[in-house]
C-alpha positions in Angstrom: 48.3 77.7 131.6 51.5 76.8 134.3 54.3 79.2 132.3 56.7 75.8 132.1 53.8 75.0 129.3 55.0 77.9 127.5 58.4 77.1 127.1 60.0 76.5 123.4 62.4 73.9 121.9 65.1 75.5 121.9 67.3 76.0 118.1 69.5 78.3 116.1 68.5 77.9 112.2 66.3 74.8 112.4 69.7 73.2 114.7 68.4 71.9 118.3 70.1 72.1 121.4 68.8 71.6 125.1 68.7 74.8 127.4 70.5 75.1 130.9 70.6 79.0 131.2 70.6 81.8 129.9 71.6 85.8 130.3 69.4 88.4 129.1 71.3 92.0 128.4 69.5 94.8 127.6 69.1 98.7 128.4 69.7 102.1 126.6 72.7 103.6 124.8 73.2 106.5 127.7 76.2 108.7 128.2 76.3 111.0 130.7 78.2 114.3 130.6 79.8 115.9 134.0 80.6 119.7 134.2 82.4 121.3 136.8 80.8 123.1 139.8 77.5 121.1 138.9 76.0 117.9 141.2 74.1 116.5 138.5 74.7 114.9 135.2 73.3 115.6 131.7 72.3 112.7 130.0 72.3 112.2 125.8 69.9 109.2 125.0 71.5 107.1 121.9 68.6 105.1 121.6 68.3 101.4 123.2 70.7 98.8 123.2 70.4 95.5 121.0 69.1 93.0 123.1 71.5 90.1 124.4 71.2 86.7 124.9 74.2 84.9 126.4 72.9 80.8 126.2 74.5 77.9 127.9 73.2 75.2 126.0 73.9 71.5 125.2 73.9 68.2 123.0 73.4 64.9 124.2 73.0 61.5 122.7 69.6 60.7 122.6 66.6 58.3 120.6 66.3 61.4 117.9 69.8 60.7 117.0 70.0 57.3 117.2 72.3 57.9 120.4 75.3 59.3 118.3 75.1 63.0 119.9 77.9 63.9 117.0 75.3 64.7 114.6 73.4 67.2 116.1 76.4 68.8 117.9 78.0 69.0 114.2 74.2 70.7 113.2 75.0 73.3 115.4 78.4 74.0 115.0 77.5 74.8 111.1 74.4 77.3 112.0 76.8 79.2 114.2 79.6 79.2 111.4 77.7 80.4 109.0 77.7 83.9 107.5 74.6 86.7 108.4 71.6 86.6 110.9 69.4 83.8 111.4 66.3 82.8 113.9 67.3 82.1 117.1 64.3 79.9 118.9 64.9 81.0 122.8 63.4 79.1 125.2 62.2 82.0 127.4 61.7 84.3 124.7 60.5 82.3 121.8 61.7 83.9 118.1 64.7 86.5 117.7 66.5 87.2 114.6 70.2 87.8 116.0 73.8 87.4 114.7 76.5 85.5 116.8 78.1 88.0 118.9 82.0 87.1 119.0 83.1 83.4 119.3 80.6 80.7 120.6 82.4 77.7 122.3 82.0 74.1 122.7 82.9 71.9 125.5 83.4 67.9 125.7 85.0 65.8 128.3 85.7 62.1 128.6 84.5 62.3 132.2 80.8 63.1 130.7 80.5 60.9 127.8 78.1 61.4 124.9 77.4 65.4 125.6 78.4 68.3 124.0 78.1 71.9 126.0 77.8 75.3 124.4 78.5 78.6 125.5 77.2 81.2 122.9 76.6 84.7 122.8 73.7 86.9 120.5 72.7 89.9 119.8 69.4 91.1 118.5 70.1 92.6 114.8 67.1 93.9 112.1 65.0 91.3 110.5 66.0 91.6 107.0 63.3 89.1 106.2 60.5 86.8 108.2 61.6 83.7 109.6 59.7 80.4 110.1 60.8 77.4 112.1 59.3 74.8 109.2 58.7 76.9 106.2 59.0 74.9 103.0 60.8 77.2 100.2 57.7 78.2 98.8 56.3 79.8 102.0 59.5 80.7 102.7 59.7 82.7 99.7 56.2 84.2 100.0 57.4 85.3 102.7 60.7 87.1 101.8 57.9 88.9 98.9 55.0 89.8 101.2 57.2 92.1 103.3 59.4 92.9 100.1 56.6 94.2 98.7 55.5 96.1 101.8 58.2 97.9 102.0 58.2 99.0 98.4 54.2 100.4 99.0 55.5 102.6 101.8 58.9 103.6 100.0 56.5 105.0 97.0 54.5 106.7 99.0 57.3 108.1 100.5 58.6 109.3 97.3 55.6 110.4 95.6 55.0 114.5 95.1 51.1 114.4 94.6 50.8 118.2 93.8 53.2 117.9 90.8 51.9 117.4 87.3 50.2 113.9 87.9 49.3 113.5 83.9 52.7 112.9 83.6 52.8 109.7 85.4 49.9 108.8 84.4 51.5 108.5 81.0 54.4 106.2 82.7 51.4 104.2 84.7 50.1 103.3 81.4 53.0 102.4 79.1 54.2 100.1 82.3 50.8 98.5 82.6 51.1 97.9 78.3 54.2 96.3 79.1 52.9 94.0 81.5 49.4 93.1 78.7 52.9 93.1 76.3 54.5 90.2 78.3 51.4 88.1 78.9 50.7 88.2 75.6 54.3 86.8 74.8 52.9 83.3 76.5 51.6 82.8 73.0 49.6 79.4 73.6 47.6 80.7 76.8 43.9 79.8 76.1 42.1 82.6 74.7 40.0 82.7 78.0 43.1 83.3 80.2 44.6 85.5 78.3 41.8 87.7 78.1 41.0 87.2 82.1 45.0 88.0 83.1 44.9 91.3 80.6 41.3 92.4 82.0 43.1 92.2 85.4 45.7 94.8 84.2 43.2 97.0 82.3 41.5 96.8 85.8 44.5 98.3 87.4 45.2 100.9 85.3 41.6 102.6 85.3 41.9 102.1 88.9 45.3 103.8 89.1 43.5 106.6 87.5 40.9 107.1 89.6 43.0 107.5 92.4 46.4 109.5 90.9 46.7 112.1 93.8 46.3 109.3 96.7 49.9 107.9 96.8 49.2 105.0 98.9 45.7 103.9 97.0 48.0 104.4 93.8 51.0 102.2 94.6 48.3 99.3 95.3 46.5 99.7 92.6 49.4 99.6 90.4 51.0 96.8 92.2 47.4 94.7 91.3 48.0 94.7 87.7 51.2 91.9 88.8 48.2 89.7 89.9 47.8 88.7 85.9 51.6 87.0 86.5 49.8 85.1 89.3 46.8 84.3 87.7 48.4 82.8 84.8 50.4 80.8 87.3 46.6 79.5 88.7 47.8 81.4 91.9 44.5 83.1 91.9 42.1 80.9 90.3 43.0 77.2 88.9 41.8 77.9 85.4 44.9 77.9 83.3 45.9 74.8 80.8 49.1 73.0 81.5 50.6 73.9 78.4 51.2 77.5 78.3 54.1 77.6 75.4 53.0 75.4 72.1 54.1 75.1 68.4 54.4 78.1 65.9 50.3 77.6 65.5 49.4 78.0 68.8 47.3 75.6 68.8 46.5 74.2 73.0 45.8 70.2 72.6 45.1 69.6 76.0 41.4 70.4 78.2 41.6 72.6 81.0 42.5 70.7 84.4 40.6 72.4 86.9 42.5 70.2 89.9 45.5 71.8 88.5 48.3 72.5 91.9 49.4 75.7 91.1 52.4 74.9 93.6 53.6 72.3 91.0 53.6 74.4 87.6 55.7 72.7 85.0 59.3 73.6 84.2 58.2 75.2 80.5 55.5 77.2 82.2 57.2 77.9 85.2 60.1 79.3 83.4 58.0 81.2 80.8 55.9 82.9 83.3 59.1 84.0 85.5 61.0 85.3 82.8 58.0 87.1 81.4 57.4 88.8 84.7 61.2 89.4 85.5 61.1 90.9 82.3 59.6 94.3 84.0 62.8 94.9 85.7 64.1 96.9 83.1 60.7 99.5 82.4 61.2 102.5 82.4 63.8 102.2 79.5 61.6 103.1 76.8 59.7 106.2 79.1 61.0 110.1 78.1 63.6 111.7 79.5 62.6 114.1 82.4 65.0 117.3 81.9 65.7 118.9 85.7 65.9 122.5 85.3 63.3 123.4 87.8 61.5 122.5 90.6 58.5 121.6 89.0 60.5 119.2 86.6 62.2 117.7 89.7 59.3 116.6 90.8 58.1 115.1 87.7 61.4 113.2 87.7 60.9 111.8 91.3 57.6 110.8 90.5 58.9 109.0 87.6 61.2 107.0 89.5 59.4 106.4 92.1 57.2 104.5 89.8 60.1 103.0 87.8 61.2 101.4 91.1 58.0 100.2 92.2 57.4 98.5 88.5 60.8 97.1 88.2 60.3 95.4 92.0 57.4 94.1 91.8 58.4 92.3 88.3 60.9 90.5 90.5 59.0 89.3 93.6 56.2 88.3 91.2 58.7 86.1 89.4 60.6 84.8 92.5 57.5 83.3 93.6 56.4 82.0 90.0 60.2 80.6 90.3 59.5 78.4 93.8 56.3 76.7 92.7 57.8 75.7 89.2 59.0 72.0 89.1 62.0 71.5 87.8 63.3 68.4 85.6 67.2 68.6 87.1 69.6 70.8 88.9 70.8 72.6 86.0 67.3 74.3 84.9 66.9 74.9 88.4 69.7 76.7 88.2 69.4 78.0 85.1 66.2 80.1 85.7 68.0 80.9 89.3 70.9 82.8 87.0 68.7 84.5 85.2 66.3 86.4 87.9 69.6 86.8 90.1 71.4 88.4 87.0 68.6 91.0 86.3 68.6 91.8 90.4 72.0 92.4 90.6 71.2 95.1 87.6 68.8 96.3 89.3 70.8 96.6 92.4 73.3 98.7 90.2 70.7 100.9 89.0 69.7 101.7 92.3 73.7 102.4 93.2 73.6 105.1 90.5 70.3 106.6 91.2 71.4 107.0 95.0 74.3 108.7 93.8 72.8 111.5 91.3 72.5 114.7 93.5 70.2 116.3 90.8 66.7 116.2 92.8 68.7 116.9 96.2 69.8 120.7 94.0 66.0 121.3 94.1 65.6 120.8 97.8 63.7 117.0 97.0 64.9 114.1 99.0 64.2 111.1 97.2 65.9 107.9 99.0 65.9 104.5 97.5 67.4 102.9 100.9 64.5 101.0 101.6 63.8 99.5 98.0 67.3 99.0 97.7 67.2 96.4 101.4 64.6 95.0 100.3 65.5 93.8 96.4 68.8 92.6 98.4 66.7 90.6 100.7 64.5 88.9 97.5 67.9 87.5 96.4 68.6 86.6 99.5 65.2 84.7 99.5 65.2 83.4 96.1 68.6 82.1 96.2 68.0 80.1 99.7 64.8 78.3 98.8 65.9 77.5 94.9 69.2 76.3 96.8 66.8 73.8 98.9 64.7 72.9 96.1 67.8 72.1 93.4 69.4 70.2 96.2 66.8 67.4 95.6 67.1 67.5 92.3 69.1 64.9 89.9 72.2 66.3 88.0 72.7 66.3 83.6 75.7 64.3 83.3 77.2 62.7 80.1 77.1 59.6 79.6 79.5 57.8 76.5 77.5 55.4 74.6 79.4 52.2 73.6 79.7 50.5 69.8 76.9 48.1 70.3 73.2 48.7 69.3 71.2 50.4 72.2 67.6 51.5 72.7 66.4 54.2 74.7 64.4 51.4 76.8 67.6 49.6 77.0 69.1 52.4 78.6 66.2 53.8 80.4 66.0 50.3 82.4 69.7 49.7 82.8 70.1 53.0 84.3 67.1 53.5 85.7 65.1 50.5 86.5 62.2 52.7 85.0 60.9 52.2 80.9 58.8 54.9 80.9 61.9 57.4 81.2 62.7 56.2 77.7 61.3 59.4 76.1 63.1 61.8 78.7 66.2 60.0 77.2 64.7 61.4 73.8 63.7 64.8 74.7 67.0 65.5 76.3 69.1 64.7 73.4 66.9 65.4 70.2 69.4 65.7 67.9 71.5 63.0 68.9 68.6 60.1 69.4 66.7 59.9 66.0 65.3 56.5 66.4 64.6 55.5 69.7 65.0 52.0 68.8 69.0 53.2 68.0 71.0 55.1 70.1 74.7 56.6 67.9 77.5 53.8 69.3 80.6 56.2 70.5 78.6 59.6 71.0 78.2 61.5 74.3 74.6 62.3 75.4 73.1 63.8 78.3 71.1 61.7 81.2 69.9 62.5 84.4 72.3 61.3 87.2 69.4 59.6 89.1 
């Protein structure tokens, strides 16, 4: 393969631009320390420098933009306005996470007509997150969890004191797994199969959990597989589950099994349910004893304890950020809706990591228990969950009111004059139940909700 084959499109966030050169900066964080009566230097090694990129690029009208090179020059100007790090696709050196170093500028003349020319400046920064050129917000998301969640394994093991009194968290392994059977179990219409299949997955975990207690790493993964009932409810692991997770006070499931059922399309009642159900773990730990520090031994009882707290309030949240980006949604508000909600408890959660990184009561018995890592990564799943629910709420229609005039109107009426579609008549119905009695009569001068589109 002739190395021209290997160069990429160039882009910065998902905006294209065409490459005439680049600089590439890069080196080591040296200083060098002169003493008198010496010839030679000392050196102190700061570590490396953040790579560079300096990039002279440009826009140009072309068939891609219907020859009106103000769109994607306008593209671009946006991905380097806006706020953090984002993937820069370099030509030479293919994907970079990197932060716009300083000003970028743009040149146009009249003498070159239909071109816009960029000078812009990078610098290689910490991926907070993985980047993909065409992720759709689910991947995207799955994404943002999968190294999440990474990162939590390694912080626990990290935190874990194996030679303390492991009995102890054993205790706090089982009452957390309970909590997750608890939450399942709140999904009251689940077929009887399921719900016996998603709890046998957490029983699973637990005995496994005890089997390997003193093994920090075989233990945070065997805890973090008793989350896989939230996904198996979901049909992420097997497509067994009936579309009609919540029903009536009796219970009672009308509908057979669908064994083609997409669990990237789950509906917005299940979707939502089995989110807030698993979000619902970000606040164990609650309910668990009180660990009184007044020696080492109960230090490390205590770090044990929330190390575990942290790794069961985490992986409540990814598990419903990705229940969250597979759900589909009936409008922008219960999008949005379900958006607020997981956002809400991880800005709690963010606060109750604030306030455990500030209690110096395990650092007074020599134990260094850091929550850095978790804390990065939580702020990075809201990060995730906000950008792809922003990208999947943008295609959705809005609730608006509509004012219904004095004469006689039917919800097919209405559903075809607005619409152009009679079967939305019952969605006409189901939004305003207490309003729309009769579909053949809709109240004259009363304000109901409708879908803007």
């Amino acid at each position: 393969m002739f190395w021209r084959e290997t160069l990429r499109p160039a882009s910065f966030r998902g905006a294209k631009f065409f490459f005439d050169s680049h600089d590439y900066e890069f080196g080591r964080k040296n200083i060098f320390h002169d003493f008198p009566f010496r010839d030679d230097a000392e050196v102190e090694d700061q570590g490396a420098l953040a790579d560079g990129f300096s990039i002279t690029g440009y826009v140009l009208a072309n068939k891609d933009n219907d020859f009106n090179y103000f769109i994607d020059r306008d593209i671009l100007i946006a991905a380097l306005k806006e706020e953090g790090p984002g993937q820069l696709v370099h030509r030479y050196f293919g994907n970079k996470s990197v932060a716009l170093n300083g000003s970028a500028r743009m040149t146009e003349t009249s003498r070159e007509g239909g071109i816009a020319r960029f000078q812009m400046t990078f610098k290689e920064v910490k991926q907070e997150k993985p980047f993909t050129e065409t992720a759709s917000p689910k991947d995207s998301m799955d994404l943002v969890a999968k190294d999440s969640s990474n990162r939590l394994l390694d912080a626990f093991e990290s935190a874990m004191d194996a030679t303390a009194d492991l009995q102890k968290l054993s205790a706090g392994i089982t009452a957390g797994m309970q909590n997750i059977i608890g939450k399942v179990r709140q999904l009251k219409s689940l077929p009887g199969s399921v719900i016996s299949a998603a709890t046998g997955i957490v029983l699973a975990a637990t005995t496994l959990a005890g089997t390997v207690l003193g093994t920090p790493c075989a233990l945070a993964n065997a805890i973090t597989g008793g989350f896989d009932s939230f996904l198996f409810a979901a049909g992420m692991l097997q497509d067994t589950v009936s579309r009609d997770i919540l029903g009536g006070c009796s219970g009672r499931v009308q509908n057979p099994l669908d064994a083609d059922r997409n669990p990237d399309e789950l509906s917005q009642t299940e979707g939502t349910a089995l989110a807030t159900a698993a979000a619902g773990l970000s606040t164990f730990g609650n309910e668990l004893p009180v660990i009184s520090v007044v020696s080492p031994a109960s230090a490390s009882d205590q770090a044990n304890q929330q190390a575990l707290i942290n790794l069961m309030r985490s992986q409540g949240l990814i598990a419903a950020c990705r229940i969250a980006v597979r759900t589909v949604y009936t409008s922008q508000d219960a999008a949005n809706n379900l958006l607020l909600l997981i956002t809400g408890l991880i800005d709690d959660y963010l606060d109750y990591l604030g306030a455990e990184a500030g209690d110096d009561t395990l650092a007074n018995y020599n134990i260094s228990f850091s929550n850095d890592e978790i804390y990065q990564s939580v702020k990075g799943l809201k990060s995730g969950i906000k950008k792809s629910m922003d990208i999947i709420g943008a295609e959705l229609a809005q609730i608006v009111e509509y004012d219904v005039g004095p004469e006689v109107l039917s919800t097919l009426t209405l559903a075809y004059d607005r619409y152009e579609d009679l079967s939305r008549d019952q969605e006409l119905i189901d939004r305003n139940p207490l309003l729309i009695l009769n579909p053949c009569f809709i109240p004259g001068g009363k304000t109901i909700n409708i879908l803007s589109e």
